[in-house]
N, C-alpha and C positions, 0 to 999 in steps of 0.2 A: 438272622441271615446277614450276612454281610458281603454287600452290591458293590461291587470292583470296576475299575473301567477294565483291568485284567480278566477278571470273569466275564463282562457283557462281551471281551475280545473273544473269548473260550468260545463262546456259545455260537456265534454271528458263525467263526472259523469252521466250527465241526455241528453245526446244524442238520448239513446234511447226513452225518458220518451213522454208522452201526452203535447204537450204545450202549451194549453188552459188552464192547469190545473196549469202549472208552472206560466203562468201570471196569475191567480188567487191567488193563493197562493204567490205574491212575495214580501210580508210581511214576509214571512216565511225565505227570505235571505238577511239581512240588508249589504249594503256595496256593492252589485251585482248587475248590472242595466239588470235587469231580460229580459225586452224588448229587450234590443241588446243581453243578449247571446240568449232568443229566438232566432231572427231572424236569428241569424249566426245557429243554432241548424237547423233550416227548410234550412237553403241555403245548409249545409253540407250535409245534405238529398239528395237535388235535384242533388248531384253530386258525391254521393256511385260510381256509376257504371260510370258515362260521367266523369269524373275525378278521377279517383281512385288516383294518386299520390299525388294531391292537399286535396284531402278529408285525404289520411292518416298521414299529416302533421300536429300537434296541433298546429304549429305556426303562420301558416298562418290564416288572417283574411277573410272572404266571405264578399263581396260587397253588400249581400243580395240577399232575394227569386227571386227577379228578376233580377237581375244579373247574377244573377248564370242559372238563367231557358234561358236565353238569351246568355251565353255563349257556346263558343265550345266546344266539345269532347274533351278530350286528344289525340285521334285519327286521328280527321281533324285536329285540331292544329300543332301537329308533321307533317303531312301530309305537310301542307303550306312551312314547312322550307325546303322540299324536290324540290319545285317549284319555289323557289326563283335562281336568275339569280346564276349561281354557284360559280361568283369570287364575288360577292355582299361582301361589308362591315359594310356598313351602311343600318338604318333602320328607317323609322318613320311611328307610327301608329295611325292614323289620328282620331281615335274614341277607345279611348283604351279602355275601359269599366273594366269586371274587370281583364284583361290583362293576359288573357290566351294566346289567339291567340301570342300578342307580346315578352311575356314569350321564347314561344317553338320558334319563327320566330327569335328570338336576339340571339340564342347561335351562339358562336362560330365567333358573329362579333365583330366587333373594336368597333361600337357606335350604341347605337336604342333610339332612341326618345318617349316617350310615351304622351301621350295627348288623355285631358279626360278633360269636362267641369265642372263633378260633383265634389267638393271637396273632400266628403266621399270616394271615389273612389281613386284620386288622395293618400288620405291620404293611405288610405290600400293597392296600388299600392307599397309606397315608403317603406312599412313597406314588404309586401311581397317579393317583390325585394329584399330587403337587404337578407333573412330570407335566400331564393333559393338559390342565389350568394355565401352566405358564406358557403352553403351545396356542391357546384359545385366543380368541381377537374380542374385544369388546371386557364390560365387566366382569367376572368371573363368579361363579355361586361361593357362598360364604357356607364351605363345611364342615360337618365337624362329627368325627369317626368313636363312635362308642364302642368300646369292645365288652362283653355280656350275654346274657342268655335275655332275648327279649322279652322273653313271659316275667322275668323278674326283675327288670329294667323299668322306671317310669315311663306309660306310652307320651306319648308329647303332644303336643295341639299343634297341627298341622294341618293344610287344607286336602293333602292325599300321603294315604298310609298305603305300601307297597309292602306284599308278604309272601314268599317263595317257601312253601313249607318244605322239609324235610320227605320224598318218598320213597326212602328205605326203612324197610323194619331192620329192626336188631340183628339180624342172620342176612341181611345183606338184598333179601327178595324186593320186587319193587310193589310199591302201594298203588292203589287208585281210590277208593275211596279217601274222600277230603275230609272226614272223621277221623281216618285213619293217620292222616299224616301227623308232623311234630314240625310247630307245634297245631294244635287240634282249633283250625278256624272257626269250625263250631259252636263248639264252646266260646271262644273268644271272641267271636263276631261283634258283640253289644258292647261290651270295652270298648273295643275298636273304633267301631261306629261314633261312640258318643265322643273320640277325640279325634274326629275330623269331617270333612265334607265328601270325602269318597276314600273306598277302601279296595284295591285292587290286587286279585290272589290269582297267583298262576296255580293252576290245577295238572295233575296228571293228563296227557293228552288221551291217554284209554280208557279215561274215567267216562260214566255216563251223564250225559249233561242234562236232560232233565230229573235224574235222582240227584245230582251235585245242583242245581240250581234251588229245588225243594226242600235241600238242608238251609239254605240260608235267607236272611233277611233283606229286603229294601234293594232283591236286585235290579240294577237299571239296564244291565247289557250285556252278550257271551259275547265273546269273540275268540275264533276257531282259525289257528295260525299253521300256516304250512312252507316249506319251505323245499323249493323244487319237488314237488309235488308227493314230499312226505309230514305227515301231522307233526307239527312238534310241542305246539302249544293250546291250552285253555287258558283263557284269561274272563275273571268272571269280575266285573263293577258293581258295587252296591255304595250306593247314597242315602244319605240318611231319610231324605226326600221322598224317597222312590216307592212305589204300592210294593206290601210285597207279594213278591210273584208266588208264593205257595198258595197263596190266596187268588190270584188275580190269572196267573197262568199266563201272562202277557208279559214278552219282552223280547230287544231286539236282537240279532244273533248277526254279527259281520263273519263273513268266510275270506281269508285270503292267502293267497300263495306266493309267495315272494322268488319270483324269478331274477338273475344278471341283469336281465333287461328289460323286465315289467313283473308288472303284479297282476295276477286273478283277483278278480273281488265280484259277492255276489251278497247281498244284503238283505236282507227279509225280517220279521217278525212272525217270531212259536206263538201259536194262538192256544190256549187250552183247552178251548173247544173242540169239539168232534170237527175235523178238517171235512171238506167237500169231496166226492167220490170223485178218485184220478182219473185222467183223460187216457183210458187204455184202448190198445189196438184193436179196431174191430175187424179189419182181415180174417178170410179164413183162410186164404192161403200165404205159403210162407214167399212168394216170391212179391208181395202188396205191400212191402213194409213202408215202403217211403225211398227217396234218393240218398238221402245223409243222417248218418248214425254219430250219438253224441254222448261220450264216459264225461258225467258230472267232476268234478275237481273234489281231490281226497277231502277237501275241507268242506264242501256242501256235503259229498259223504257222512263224514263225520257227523255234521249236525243234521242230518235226517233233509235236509233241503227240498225234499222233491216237490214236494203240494207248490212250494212256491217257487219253485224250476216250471211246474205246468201253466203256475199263473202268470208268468213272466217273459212263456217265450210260446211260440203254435210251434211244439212240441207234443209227440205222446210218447208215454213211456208202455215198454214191452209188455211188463205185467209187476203187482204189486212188488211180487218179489223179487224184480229183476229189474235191477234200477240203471239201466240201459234205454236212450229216447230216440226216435227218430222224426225226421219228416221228410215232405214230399220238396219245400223249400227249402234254401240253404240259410243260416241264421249264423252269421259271420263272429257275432263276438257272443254266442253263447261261451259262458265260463266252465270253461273245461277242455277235454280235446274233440275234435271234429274229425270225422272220416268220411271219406265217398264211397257209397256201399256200388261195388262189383260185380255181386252174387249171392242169391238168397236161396240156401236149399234146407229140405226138409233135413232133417236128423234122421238117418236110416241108412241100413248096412250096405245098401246099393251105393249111395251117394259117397261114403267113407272110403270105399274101395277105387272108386275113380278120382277122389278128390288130388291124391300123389301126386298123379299125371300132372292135374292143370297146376297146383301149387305144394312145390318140392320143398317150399322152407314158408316159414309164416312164422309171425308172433303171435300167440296164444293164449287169448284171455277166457275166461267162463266166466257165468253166475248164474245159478239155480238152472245148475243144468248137470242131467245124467252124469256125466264124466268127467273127473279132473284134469285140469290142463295136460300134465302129463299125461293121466292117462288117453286121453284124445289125442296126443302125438304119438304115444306108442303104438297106437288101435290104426293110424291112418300111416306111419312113417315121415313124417312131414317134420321137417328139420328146424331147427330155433332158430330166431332173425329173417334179417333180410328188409324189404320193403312191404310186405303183404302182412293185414292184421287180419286176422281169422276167429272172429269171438261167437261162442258159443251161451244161447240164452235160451230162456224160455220166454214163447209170448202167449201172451192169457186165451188168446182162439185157436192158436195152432200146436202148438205143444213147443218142444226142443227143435231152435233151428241152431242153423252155420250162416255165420256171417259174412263176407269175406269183402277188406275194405283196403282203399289205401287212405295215407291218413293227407288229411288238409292243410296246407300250408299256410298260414299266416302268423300272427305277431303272437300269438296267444298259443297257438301249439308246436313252432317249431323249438330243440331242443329236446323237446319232452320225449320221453321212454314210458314202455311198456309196464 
């Protein structure tokens, strides 16, 4: 590739422009390999908001649309270096792609390693590198860019080994099992392990985490990353130290959601033991639920968090299958979002038919309930938006109720959507 102050001009100039139209016309700029500053013009795109630091840099080069759609947030990225062992020196990152993760995870150490099979990659790795480094204040990490296939690369003796595997299969579909991906942790774990003090793999965020935990050795800890209040990441730590959890069934799982202006965080430890029976509703009518209704945060979702959402807050939840909680006090920084329920009615075709009248528009959630959202707007007329949340559940003594709430304002739920 060849980085121009011409080209970085090209790009900055028609960022915002149609680039269908710019590779038609690229006749129109002799000297400028209109194709690559495209492609950099779409990658810088895909990471406005999932990189804002890297995006407002004109120096740095983009790996491409897929690279860039495949990389981290700026938010998990920084995240990672918080996770790392804390007297950690050294670093090597076994799939560095286009070397965000490695980037944020190398400050502040003596040495990081980067390794990446593509050369493209490699090239714009050594050029970004330099670019950040010389922008840095204080001493700078001493790196050094291997280009390779890491399974047949010497692994290195480092105090933490970082591995992004690969989760597309050959035909393009996406993986979730951590066996499944390339290259195969699995298999590799014990290599691994044996050339360093912690080994940290970002897993498929669809994957199941206690069958992806049960494939491996010496785990110390999940962590279940979210960003505006969509999953985006596993992140699994095993240390050589550590019992292993196929055995042992114990270990601790961080949930968190990375907001503009704050973070969700909810922290608990998976016991392998048979949990304690949930604190379910014992109402038998549906107007007893409680004053304030509480949706857990996707990332306690994710990890099953409930048993330790019960233990952690005078909370109860609807019913097993419907992981919707209430209570009769308000619980200000439960992690998740908060509503003040307005109206508790039974689920029945009297109540459906009135319901129009009192609310013409709502936002409409379900779970383990007769009818899908949709079909519960079409069944009532009740229009999408607005200010009114309308969720439909089941609770374990009364059957299918309607919800009907406004939501809670403070630090932790404003912003947030439906």
């Amino acid at each position: 590739m060849e980085w121009t102050p011409e080209i970085q001009q090209f790009i900055t100039n028609h960022l915002a422009d149609d680039t269908a139209r710019l590779l038609f016309s690229a006749h129109r700029y002799p000297g400028i390999d209109v194709p690559f500053a495209v492609e950099q013009i779409e990658a810088r795109r895909r990471l406005r908001n999932k990189l804002p630091e890297w995006y407002a840099d004109p120096d740095l080069i983009m790996g491409g649309k897929v690279p860039a759609e495949q990389c981290s947030s700026e938010a998990t990225a920084r995240y990672k270096r918080t996770i790392m062992l804390p007297d950690a020196r050294s670093l090597c990152d076994m799939t560095g792609g286009m070397g965000v993760d490695f980037w944020y995870m190398s400050r502040q150490l003596d040495y990081a390693i980067y390794t990446e099979r593509l050369s493209h990659l490699c090239e714009a790795a050594c050029h970004n590198f330099a670019v950040l480094s010389a922008k840095e204040l204080g001493q700078p990490t001493r790196i050094e860019v291997r280009e390779g296939l890491s399974t047949e690369l010497p692994i290195p003796d480092v105090d933490v080994i970082y591995l992004d595997p690969a989760r597309r299969s050959t035909d393009g579909s996406r993986i979730y099992e951590i066996s499944d991906c390339e290259p195969d942790v699995v298999a590799w774990q014990d290599d691994l392990l044996a050339h360093c003090r912690q080994l940290i793999t970002k897993v498929s965020p669809m994957a199941d985490i206690s069958r992806t935990v049960a494939r491996l050795h010496h785990v110390s800890g999940v962590h279940v990353l979210s960003v505006k209040g969509e999953c985006k990441e596993l992140l699994v730590t095993q240390c050589p130290e550590a019992t292993s959890s196929a055995l042992a069934g114990d270990y601790p799982i961080h949930c968190l959601d990375f907001y503009p202006d704050r973070t969700i965080e909810f922290h608990f430890v998976h016991h392998g033991d048979e949990s304690p029976a949930p604190k379910l509703h014992t109402s038998q009518i549906a107007t007893s639920l409680g004053e304030w209704f509480y949706e857990p945060d996707v990332s306690i979702m994710k990890a099953q968090g409930f048993d330790a959402l019960l233990a952690a807050y005078e909370v109860q939840m609807l019913d097993t299958d419907c992981h919707y909680f209430t209570s009769s006090a308000l619980i200000p920084d439960f992690p998740g979002r908060i509503f003040a329920i307005d109206e508790q009615l039974k689920f029945a075709s009297s109540n459906l038919k009135s319901l129009r009248a009192r609310v013409p528009q709502a936002n409409i959630a379900i779970r383990n309930f007769p009818l899908t959202a949709d079909a519960l707007r079409n069944r009532t007329g009740i229009r999408d938006g607005g200010e009114v949340y309308l969720f439909g559940a089941t609770v374990s003594t009364v059957g299918p109720v309607l919800i009907r709430c406004h939501k809670f304002s403070n630090l932790r739920n404003e912003n947030s959507s439906l």
